[in-house]
C-alpha positions, 0 to 999 in steps of 0.5 A: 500500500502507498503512503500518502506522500506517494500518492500526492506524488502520483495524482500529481503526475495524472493532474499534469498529463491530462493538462489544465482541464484538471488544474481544479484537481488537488494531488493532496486532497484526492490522496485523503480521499485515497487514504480514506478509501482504502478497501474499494470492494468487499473482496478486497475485505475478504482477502486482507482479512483472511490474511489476519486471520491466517496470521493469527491462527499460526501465531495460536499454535506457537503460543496460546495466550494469543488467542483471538477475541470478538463480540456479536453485532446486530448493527454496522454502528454497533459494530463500528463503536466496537472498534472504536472502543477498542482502538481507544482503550487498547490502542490496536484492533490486533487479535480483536474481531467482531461475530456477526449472529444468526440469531441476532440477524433473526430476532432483530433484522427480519422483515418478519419481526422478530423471530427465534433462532431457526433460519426462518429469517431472509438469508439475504440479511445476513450479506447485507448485515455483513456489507453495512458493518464494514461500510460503518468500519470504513466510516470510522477510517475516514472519519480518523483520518479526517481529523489526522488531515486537520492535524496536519493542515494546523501544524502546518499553518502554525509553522510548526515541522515537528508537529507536522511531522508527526501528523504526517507519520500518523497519517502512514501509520494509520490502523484501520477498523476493518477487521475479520467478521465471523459471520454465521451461515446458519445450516447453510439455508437449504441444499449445498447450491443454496449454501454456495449461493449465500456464501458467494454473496457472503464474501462478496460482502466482505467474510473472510471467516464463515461459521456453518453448523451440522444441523438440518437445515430446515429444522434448524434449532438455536444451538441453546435449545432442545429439538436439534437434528443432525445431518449425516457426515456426508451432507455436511461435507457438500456444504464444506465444500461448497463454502470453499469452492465459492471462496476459491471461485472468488479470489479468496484462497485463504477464507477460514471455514468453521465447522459447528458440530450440535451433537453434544446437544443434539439426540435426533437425525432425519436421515439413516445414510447409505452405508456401502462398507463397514467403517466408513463414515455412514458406517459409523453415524449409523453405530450411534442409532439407537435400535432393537434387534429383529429377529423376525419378521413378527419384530418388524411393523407396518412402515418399519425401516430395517438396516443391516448392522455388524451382520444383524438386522436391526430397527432403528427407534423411529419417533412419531414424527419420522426422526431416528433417535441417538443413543443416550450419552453418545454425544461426546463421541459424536462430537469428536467424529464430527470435528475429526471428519470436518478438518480432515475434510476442508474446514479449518476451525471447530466450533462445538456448541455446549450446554455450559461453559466448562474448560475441562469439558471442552478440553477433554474433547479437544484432547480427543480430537487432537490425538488424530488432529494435533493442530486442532482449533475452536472457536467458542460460544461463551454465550449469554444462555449460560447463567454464568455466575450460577454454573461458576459458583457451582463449579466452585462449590463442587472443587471445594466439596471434592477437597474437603472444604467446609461448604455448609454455609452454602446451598448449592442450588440457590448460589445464584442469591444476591445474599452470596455476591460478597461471600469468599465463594463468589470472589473465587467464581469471579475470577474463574470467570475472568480467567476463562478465556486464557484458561480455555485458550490453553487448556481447551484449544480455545482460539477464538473467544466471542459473545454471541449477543451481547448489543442485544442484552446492553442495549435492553439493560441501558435502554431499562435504565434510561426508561426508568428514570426520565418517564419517572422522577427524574425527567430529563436528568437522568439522560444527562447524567445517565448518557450524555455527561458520562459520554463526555466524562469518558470521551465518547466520540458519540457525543458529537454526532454531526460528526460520527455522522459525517458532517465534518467529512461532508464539508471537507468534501465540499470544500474541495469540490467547490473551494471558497464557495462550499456551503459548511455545517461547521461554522459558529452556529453548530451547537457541537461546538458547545462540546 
């Protein structure tokens, strides 16, 4: 990429070979819109990102503490304030992502309203979600960078070399917003040409990472609820590779895949797959059926399906609604074949969905599949469906139980009472809670850490709260000592919103395109100055 003295130095030699007709052009002001365009298409995205990620992922496996984390997004601005958050906070977006939610896409996007988690939502909101969260990043870069142009255009008219050099160096330095988007295609949304179609528009938008789940597709559940229905290793794997092909059809021949597995969840499967030798994968899904032998044909109903397994003729359990059943306490292993078979078949990450968050849980699957995939990688939920201060202090109850500690001033299922919040217990929870990301990155092959829903708790929680307050006794105080104050006590850009809205850019747009005749929103008159 060129720095900006580069290209002043290049529009330059354009505005002079194309002679006086261009003597209105200024070299300098198209380098910003240069600078402040960086990423001209969503391939352009895809590919730089998908380069960070790849980066990440090998510096991962050479140490663990360098794992990756991000928070869903429901909103480009949502997602925007994210990164701006932590730029400020933290002074680099490295290791930091942002997840884009299929079940926020549902309850908070859809035409229809809100809907639950089962892929019942338009699947061309999720591309469109994807193409305004890095539209909203892209704004950040520019509306930055602006104000880097402003530093530079002030120390220069102040004579002052020094400052302006810093600006300048500011300006080539720049870290951009733009980062990777784990974005979720659900089960795929149909057959695995439907799931190439959506990836297509998918990373076209801009994905570098796509996270696809082994669920039938049309009786997708939320991964945190019960009636889930796992598809055979065969179907899952078209869909793979349908995710690949159109990465590599695209141009992207890096794209990271995370494969999902339900099946710790997950007891039902809509089809038996046509097994064609002993030991292959439709094989081995079969083994996991729960069945009951046939001995005869007076075994056998109206309508039975009967398979041969191991040499025997067996009826798989059929439930009133067609579904096969899975036998009881077979979901880690299931588990375990699923991410062996994904990775040894195409995707990259792992993603298994659990019904708490328990490191050596995990861990002791990931210890499974890295026996047969030592580089073996997940990207996990730490999802607001656990209650996370309860299953923590129980986690905590139980350890000092097992080590002979007095627990007797405790009761076990009501940990989660405020009456506990200052006792020894829950400071020791607290931390393993705090703690359970490093924990997991190194204990459980955790790679990436994120939060599915987190904007749609926050914004319910801070919304409640300003209710709360101005429709009751305390009126418009409690927006300006709620909000706006703390937004300008902590420097929240927000606060001047003309300009997190564009103001500013828009009237340096026209003072380069009409000079002294530009029409500002900038002048005395704008009550933003009043911040």
């Amino acid at each position: 990429m060129s720095n900006y003295a580069e290209d002043i130095a290049d529009v330059s030699r354009l505005r002079e070979a194309n002679g006086s007709a261009w003597n209105a052009i200024s070299p300098e002001y198209t380098a910003r819109m240069r600078a402040q365009n960086r990423f001209k298409t969503g391939l352009d995205i895809a590919r730089y990102t998908a380069g960070i990620m790849r980066r990440d992922m090998a510096e991962y496996d050479a140490d663990s503490s360098q794992y990756t984390q991000s928070l869903g997004c429901w909103h480009g601005f949502i997602g925007q304030q994210k990164m701006l958050a932590i730029k400020k906070h933290h002074g680099t977006t490295n290791k930091r992502y942002l997840y884009l939610s299929g079940w926020m896409v549902a309850a908070l996007r859809s035409e229809f309203g809100p809907l639950p988690d089962q892929s019942m939502h338009e699947k061309t909101t999720v591309p469109a979600l994807i193409e305004e969260l890095y539209t909203f990043l892209r704004q950040a870069d520019a509306r930055e960078l602006g104000h880097l142009f402003h530093d530079l255009d002030d120390a220069r008219s102040a004579g002052d070399k020094k400052a302006e050099k810093v600006a300048q160096q500011a300006i080539d330095s720049y870290e951009t917003h733009v980062v990777p988007i784990i974005a979720d295609i659900d089960a795929g949304f149909g057959n695995e040409e439907a799931t190439y179609l959506l990836a297509k528009k998918m990373i076209e938008a801009g994905a570098c990472c796509i996270q696809i789940e082994n669920q039938v597709s049309d009786a997708k559940q939320c991964g945190h609820q019960a009636g889930k229905v796992t598809v055979p290793h065969e179907d899952f794997l078209s869909k793979i590779n349908a995710v690949r092909y159109a990465f590599l059809e695209l141009g992207v021949d890096d794209g990271v895949i995370v494969a999902r597995t339900d099946s710790l969840g997950a007891g039902l499967t809509q089809k038996i797959p046509v097994s064609v030798s002993a030991g292959d994968l439709a094989h081995k899904y079969n083994a996991f059926l729960e069945i009951t032998p046939v001995d005869s044909a007076d075994d056998v109903n109206e309508g039975d399906v009967v398979i041969k397994q191991d040499g025997k003729l067996v009826k798989p359990v059929r439930l009133p609604n067609g579904l096969y059943k899975f036998k009881d306490d077979t979901g880690f292993d299931r588990c375990v074949l699923d991410c062996i078979t994904s990775l040894q078949n195409g995707a990259d990450l792992l993603w298994i969905e659990t019904e708490k968050p328990h490191v050596r849980q995990i861990g002791d699957m990931v210890d499974a599949i890295r026996e047969q995939i030592p580089n073996a990688k997940l990207v996990y939920n730490n999802s607001p469906s656990f209650n996370w201060t309860l299953n923590f202090r129980q986690q905590i109850f139980d350890s000092w139980s097992e080590e002979g500690k007095d627990v007797s001033a405790y009761d076990r299922d009501k940990l989660m009472s405020a009456d506990y919040d200052k006792t020894e217990l829950a400071t020791a929870a607290d931390e393993k809670i705090k703690s359970f990301q490093a924990d997991a990155a190194r204990e459980a092959g955790i790679f990436h850490h994120l939060i599915t829903l987190p904007t749609y708790h926050t914004a319910a929680l801070s919304t409640d709260n300003l209710a709360k307050g101005y429709f009751g006794e305390e009126g418009m105080l409690a927006y300006v000592a709620g909000v706006q104050r703390q937004e300008i006590r902590q420097n929240i850009a927000c606060v001047k919103h003309q300009d997190m809205a564009g103001s500013n850019m828009g009237d340096d747009h026209k003072e380069y395109f009409s000079g002294e005749q530009a029409l500002k929103a900038s002048g005395e008159d704008n009550t933003m100055n009043q911040f």
